[in-house]
C-alpha positions as CSV (number, residue, x, y, z in Angstrom):
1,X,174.4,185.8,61.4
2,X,172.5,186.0,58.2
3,X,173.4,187.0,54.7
4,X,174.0,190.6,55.2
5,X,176.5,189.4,58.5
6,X,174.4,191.1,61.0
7,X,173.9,189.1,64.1
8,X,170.1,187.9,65.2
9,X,171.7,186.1,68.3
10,X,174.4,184.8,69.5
11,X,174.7,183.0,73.1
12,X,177.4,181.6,75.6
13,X,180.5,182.9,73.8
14,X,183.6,182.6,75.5
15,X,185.2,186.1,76.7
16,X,188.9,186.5,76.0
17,X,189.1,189.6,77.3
18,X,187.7,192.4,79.5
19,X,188.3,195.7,79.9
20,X,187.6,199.1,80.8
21,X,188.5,202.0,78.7
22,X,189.5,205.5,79.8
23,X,186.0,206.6,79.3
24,X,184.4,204.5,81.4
25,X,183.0,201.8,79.0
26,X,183.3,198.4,78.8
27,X,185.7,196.9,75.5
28,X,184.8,193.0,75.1
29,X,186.8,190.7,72.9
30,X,185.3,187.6,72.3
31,X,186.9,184.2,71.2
32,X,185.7,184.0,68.2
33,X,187.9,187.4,68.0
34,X,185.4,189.9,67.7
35,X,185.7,193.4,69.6
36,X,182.6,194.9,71.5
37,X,182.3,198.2,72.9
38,X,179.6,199.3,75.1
39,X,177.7,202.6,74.0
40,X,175.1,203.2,76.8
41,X,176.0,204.7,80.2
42,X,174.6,201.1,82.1
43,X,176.9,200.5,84.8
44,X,178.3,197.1,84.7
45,X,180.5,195.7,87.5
46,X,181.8,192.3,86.6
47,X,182.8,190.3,90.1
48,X,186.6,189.6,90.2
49,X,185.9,186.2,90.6
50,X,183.5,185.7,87.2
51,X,186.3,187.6,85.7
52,X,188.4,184.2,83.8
53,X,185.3,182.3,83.0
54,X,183.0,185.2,81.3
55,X,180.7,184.3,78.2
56,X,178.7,186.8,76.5
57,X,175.2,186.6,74.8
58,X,174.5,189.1,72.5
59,X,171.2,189.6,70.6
60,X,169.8,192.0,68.4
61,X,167.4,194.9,69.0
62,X,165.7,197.5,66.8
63,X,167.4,199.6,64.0
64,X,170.5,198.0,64.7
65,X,171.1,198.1,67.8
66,X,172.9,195.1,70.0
67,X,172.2,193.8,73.8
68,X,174.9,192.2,75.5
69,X,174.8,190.1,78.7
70,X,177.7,188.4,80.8
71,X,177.7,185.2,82.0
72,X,177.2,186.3,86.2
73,X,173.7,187.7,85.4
74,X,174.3,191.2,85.6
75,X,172.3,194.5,83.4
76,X,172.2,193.9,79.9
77,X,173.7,197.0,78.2
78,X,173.9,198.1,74.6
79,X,176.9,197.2,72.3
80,X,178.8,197.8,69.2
81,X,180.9,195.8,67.0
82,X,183.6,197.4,66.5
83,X,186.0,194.7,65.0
C-alpha cells in the first residue's frame, strides 16, 4: 500500500473464500478480509482440488486498474476492491 491506500503489489495472500456470482464473475475474499470482484469477461476456472488452499497475487496496472492471479497458475483477470 502507500499513503493514499492504493495497492502497488500484493502477493501469496491466503483466499478465504471463492465464489461465483449470478453474473458470471468471480467475488474473492481474502484473509486479510478484503472483497475482490472481477470486472473483465476472462474466464477463470479454479480446479476443485486448488479450491481450500487458494492465494491470490494482486498488482497494480494503469489508471487504477488491478490484476489478480490464483495460486494454480491460471489467466490473470482484472479486479476491483470492493470492500
Amino acid at each position: 500500500y502507500d499513503d493514499s491506500g492504493a495497492i502497488d503489489e500484493m502477493r501469496n495472500v491466503p483466499v478465504e473464500v471463492y465464489e461465483t456470482t449470478r453474473t458470471g464473475d468471480l467475488r474473492i475474499t481474502l484473509a486479510n478480509g478484503q472483497v475482490w470482484q472481477q470486472i473483465d469477461t476472462t474466464r477463470v476456472r479454479v480446479p476443485r482440488s486448488q479450491r481450500g488452499d487458494l492465494r491470490a497475487d494482486i498488482r497494480g496496472g494503469a489508471l487504477g486498474s488491478h490484476f489478480m492471479t490464483l495460486s494454480y497458475g491460471g489467466r490473470a483477470f482484472r479486479a476491483r476492491r470492493i470492500q
